[in-house]
TORLUM-854271 format. One record per residue (C-alpha): y, x, z; residue number from 1; residue in three letters. Coordinates in Angstrom, 1 decimal, padded with zeros to 4 digits, m for minus. Each point is the difference from the previous one (the first is absolute). Example, Ala and Ser with C-alpha at 12.3 -4.5 7.8 and 13.67 -1.06 7.14 Angstrom:
REM TORLUM-854271
<node><yy>m004.5</yy><xx>012.3</xx><zz>007.8</zz><k>1</k><r>ALA</r></node>
<node><yy>003.4</yy><xx>001.4</xx><zz>m000.7</zz><k>2</k><r>SER</r></node>
//
This chain:
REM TORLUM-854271
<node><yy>000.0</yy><xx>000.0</xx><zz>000.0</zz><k>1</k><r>UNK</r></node>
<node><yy>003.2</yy><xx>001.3</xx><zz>m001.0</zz><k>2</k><r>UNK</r></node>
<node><yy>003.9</yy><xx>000.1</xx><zz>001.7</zz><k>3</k><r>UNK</r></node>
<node><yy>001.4</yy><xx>m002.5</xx><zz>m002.0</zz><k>4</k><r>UNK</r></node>
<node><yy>m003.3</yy><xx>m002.5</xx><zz>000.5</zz><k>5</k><r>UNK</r></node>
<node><yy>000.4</yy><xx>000.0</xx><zz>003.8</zz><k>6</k><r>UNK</r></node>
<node><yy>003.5</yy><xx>m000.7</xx><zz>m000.2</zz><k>7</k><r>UNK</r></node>
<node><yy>m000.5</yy><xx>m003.2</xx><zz>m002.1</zz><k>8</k><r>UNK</r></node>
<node><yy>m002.5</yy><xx>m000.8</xx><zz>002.2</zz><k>9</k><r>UNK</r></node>
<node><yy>002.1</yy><xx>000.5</xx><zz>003.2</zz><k>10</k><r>UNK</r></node>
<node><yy>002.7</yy><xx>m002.3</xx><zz>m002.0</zz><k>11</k><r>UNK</r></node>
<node><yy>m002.1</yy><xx>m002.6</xx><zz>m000.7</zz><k>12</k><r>UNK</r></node>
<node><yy>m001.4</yy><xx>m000.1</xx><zz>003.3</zz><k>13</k><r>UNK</r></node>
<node><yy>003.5</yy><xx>000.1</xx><zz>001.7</zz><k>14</k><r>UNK</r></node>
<node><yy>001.5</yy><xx>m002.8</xx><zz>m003.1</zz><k>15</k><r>UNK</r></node>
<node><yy>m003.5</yy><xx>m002.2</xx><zz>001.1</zz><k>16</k><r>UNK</r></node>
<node><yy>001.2</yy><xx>000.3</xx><zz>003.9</zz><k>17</k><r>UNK</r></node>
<node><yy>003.8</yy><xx>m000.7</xx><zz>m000.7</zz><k>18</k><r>UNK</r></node>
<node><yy>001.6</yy><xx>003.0</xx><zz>001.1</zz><k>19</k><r>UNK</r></node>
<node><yy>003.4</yy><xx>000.5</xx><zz>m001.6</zz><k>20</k><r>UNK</r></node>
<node><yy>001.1</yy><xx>003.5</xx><zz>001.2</zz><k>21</k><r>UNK</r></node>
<node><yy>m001.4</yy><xx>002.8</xx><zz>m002.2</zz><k>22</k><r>UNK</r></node>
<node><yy>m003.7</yy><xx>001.0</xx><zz>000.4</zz><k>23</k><r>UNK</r></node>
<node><yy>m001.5</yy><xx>003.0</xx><zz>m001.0</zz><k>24</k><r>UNK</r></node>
<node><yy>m003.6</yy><xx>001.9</xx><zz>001.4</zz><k>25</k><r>UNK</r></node>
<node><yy>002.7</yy><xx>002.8</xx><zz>001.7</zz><k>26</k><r>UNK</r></node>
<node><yy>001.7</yy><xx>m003.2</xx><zz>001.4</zz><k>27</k><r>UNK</r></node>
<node><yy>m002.8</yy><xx>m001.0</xx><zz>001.1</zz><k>28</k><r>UNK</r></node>
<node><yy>m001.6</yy><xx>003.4</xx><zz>001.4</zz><k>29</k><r>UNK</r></node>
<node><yy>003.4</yy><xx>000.7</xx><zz>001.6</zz><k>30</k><r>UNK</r></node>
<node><yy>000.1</yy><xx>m003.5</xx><zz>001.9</zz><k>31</k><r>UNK</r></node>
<node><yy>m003.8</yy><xx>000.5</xx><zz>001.2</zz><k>32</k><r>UNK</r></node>
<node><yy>001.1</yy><xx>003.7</xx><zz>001.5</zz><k>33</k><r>UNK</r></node>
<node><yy>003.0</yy><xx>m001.6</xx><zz>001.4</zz><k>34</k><r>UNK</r></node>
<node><yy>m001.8</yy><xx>m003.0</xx><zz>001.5</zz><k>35</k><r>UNK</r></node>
<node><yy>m002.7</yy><xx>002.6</xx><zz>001.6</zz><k>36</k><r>UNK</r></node>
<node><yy>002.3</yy><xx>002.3</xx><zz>001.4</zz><k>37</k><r>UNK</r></node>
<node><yy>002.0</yy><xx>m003.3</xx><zz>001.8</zz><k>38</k><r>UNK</r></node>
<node><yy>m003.7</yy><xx>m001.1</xx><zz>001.0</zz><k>39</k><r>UNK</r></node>
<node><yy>m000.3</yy><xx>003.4</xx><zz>002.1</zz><k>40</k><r>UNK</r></node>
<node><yy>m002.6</yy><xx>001.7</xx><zz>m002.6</zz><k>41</k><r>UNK</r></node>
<node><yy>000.3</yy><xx>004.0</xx><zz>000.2</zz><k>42</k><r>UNK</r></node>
<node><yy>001.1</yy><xx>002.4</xx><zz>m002.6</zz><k>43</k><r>UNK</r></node>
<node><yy>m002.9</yy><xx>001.6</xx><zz>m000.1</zz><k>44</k><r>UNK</r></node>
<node><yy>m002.3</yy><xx>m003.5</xx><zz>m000.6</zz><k>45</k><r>UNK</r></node>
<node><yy>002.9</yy><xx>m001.2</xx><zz>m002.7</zz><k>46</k><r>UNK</r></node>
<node><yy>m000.5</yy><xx>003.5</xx><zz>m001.7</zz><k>47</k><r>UNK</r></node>
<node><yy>m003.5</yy><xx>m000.5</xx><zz>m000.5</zz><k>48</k><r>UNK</r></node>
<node><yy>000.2</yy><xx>m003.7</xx><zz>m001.2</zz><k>49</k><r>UNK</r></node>
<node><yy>002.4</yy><xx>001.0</xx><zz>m002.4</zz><k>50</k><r>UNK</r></node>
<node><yy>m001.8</yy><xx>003.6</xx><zz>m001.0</zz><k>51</k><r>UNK</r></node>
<node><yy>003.0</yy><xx>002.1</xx><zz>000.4</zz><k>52</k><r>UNK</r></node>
<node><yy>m000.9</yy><xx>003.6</xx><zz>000.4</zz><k>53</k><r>UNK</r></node>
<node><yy>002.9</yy><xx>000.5</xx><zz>001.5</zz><k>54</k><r>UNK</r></node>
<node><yy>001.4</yy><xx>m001.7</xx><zz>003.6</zz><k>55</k><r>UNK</r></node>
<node><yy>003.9</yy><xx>001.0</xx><zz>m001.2</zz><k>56</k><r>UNK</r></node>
<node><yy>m001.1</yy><xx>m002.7</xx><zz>m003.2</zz><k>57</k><r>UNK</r></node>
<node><yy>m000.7</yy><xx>m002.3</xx><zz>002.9</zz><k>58</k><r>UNK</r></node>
<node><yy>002.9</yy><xx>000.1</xx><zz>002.0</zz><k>59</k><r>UNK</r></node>
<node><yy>002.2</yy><xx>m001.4</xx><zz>m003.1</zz><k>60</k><r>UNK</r></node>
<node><yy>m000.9</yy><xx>m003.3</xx><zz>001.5</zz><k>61</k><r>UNK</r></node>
<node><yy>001.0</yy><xx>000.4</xx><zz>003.6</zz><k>62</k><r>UNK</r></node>
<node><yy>003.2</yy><xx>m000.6</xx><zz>m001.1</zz><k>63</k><r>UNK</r></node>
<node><yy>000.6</yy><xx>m003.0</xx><zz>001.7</zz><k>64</k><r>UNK</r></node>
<node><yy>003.1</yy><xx>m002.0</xx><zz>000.0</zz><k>65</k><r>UNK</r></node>
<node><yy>002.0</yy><xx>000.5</xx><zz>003.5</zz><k>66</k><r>UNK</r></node>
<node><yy>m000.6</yy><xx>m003.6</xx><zz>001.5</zz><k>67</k><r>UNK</r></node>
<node><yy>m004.1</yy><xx>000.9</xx><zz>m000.6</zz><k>68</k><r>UNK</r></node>
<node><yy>000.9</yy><xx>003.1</xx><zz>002.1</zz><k>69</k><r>UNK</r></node>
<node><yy>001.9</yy><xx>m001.5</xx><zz>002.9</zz><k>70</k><r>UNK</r></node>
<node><yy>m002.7</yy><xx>m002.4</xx><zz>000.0</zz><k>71</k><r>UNK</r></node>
<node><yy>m003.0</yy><xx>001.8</xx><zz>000.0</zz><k>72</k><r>UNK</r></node>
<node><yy>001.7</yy><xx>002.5</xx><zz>002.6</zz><k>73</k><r>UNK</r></node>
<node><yy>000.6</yy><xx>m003.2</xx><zz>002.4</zz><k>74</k><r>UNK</r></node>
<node><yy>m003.6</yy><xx>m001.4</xx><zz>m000.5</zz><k>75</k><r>UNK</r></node>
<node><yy>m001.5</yy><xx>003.7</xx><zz>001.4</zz><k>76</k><r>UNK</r></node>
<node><yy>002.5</yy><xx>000.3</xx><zz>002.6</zz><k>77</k><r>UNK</r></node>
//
């Protein structure tokens, strides 16, 4: 399967589910890292379900906006 057939497919799937924003598969890749790393998941499990070889690819997606911050900082403390 090539690039350009999973992003038809992610389209169609996202046109079929009536989401309006733009989708793509980094869309939704990025949102799935972002969702795990809100959910408590480490960096080190998110690096292996996304098969970085690197942890410094990893941390691109702990940057979290600053109310997701304050927020997880208040839950732990």
């Amino acid at each position: 399967m090539n690039k350009r057939t999973i992003e038809r497919i992610v389209k169609k799937t996202a046109d079929k589910a009536g989401i309006a924003k733009p989708v793509s598969p980094y869309v939704l890749r990025h949102t799935f890292s972002v969702n795990c790393i809100k959910k408590g998941i480490s960096t080190r499990a998110l690096q292996s379900l996304l098969g970085h070889d690197r942890l410094a690819t990893t941390e691109i997606y702990l940057n979290l906006p600053p109310e997701d911050a304050i927020r997880g900082f208040l839950n732990k403390w």
